[in-house]
N, C-alpha and C positions, 0 to 999 in steps of 0.2 A: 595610480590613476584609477579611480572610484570607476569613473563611466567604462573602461577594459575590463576590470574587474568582474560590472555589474553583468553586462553582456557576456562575456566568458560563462559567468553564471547560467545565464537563458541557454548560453547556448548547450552547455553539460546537461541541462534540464531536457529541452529537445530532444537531444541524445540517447537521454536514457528512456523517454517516453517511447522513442522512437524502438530502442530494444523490447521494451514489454512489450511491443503491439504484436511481436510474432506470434507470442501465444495468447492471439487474441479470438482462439477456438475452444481455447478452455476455461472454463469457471477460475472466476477470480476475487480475491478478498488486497482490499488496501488495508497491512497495520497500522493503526493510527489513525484516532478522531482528532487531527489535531490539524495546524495549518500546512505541514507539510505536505497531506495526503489532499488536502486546497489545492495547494500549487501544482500536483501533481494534474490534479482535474481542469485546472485552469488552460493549464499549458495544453492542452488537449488528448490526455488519458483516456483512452475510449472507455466510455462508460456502458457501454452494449454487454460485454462479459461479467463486469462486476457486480458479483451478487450482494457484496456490504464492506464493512468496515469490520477489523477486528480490534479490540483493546482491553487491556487488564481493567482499565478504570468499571467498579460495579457503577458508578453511577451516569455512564455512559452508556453501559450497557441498553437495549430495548428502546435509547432513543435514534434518531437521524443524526446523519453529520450537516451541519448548519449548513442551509441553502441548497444541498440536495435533498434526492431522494433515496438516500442509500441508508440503512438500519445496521447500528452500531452492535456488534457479536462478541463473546464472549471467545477469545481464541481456542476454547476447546473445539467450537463448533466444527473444524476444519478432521479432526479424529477420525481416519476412516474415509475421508476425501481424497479423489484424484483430483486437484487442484494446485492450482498458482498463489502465492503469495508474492505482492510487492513490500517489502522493508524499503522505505528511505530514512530512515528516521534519525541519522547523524549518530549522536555519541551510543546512545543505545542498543544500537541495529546488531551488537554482536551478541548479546543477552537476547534479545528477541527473535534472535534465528537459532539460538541454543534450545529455548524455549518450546519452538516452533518443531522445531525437530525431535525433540523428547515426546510432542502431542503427537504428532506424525513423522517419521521418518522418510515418508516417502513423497511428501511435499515437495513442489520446484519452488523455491524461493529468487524471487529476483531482487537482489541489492546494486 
């Protein structure tokens, strides 16, 4: 059934936003300019913490994520950061938190 499915969906989503909001006292970066870290914002991701977006892409880098006002970072920027990373990003998410960790090891990531 599509319509269980869909909502099941919202509802995981909820969920998980509802987890990040605890460390909604520290500096935060969403990985990914992409429609994932959308959804994430939609669903109502407080955006009060988030300092930007991070992604490998160079040609994303120095611009905004469409329709906010959040500046897309180069993931090194984090090097040397007490901060939060959100990863939702599906197949990917385990190379991007290897990544993530090699740049910083002492990053909290939330997937």
């Amino acid at each position: 059934n599509y319509k269980d499915v869909f909502f099941e969906s919202i509802n995981k989503m909820q969920t998980f936003i509802h987890s990040c909001q605890s460390y909604s006292e520290n500096e935060m970066y969403l990985f990914g300019a992409s429609y994932n870290t959308q959804f994430l914002l939609v669903f109502g991701l407080s955006k009060c913490k988030i300092v930007g977006i991070l992604d490998n892409c160079k040609e994303k880098q120095g611009k905004y994520l469409y329709g906010y006002n959040l500046q897309i970072f180069d993931p090194i920027i984090v090097k040397d950061k007490n901060c939060v990373v959100v990863v939702k990003n599906g197949y990917y998410s385990k190379e991007i938190i290897e990544q993530l960790y090699v740049i910083n090891p002492l990053l909290v990531i939330i997937t």
